[in-house]
N, C-alpha and C positions, 0 to 999 in steps of 0.2 A: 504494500500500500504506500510508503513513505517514497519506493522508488516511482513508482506510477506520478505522484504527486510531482517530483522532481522532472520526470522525463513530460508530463504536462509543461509546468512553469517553463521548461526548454524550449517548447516548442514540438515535441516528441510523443504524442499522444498515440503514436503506434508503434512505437518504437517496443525493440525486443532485450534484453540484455539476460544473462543471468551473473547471480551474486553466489560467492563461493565463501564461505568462512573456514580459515585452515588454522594451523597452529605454526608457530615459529620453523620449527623444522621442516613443513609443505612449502610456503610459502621462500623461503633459504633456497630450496630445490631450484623452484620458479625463476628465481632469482637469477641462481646460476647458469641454468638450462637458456631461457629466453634472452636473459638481458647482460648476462658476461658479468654480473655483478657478487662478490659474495657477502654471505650473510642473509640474515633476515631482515625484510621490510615492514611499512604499515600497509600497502597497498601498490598490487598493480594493476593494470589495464589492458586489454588485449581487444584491442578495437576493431571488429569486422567491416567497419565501411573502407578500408585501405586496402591495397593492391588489386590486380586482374580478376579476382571474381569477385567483388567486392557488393556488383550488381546485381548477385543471384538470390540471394533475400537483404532488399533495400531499406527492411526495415529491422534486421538483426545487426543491434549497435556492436552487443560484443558482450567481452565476460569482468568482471569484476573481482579479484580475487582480495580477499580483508583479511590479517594477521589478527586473530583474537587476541595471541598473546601479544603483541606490539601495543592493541590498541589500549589492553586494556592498562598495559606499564607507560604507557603514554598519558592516558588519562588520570592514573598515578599520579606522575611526577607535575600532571598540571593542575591538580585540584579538582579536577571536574568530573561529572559520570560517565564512567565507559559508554555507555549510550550514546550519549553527546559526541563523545570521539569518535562513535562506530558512525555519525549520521556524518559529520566530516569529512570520515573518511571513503565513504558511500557515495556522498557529492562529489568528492575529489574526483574518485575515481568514475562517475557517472560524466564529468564535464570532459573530464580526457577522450570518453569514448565520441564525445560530439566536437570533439576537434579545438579543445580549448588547451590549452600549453603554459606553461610555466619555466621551462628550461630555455629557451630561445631567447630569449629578451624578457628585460625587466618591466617594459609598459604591457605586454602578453601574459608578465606574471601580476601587473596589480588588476589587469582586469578580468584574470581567473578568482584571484583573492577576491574582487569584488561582487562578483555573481557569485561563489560560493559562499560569502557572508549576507548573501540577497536570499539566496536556496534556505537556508539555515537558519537564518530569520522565516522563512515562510513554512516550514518542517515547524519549529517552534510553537508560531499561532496556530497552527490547527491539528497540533498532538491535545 
């Protein structure tokens, strides 16, 4: 429900995605397997509207993968309810699949940060 809401406010009312919760050591895998990186993350995204078949379901964003364990030592260390960090990190990873970036440029990253503090607030009012 909270994603549907999200992929609404997008613009994305047909949109398809699935959300994956793993624990530190799945998500570590992921890590190393897809993106060359090691270690465990909070979140990655595996975006299906990119490359050569990208057209053959136009409305399957992609997959979302969420580190419980990350989120929830994350939300630890910042005071707040693992909830809160899980919806976070749900929008994070829901804006990457619709083409919003954070790594490229820094006016790319404030206006990821600001549609995801816009999502977040609107998750908010109507939990």
């Amino acid at each position: 429900m909270t994603a549907e809401r999200i992929l609404n406010a997008l613009g994305y009312p047909d949109g398809q995605l699935s959300i994956l919760i793993v624990d530190d050591e799945q998500i570590a895998r992921l890590n190393t397997t897809y993106l060359d990186h090691a270690g465990p993350t909070n979140v990655i995204s595996f975006p299906m509207q990119e490359g050569p078949f990208s057209d053959i379901t136009p409305n399957l964003l992609g997959d979302v993968v969420i580190s419980a364990d990350t989120a929830h030592q994350e939300a630890a260390d910042a005071g707040m309810e693992t909830l809160e960090r899980f919806y976070q990190l749900l929008i994070h990873g829901i804006l990457h699949l619709v083409g919003y970036d954070h790594v490229h440029s820094a006016e790319e990253a404030k206006i990821m940060d600001e549609k995801s503090d816009e999502l977040l607030n609107l998750i908010g009012k109507e939990d």
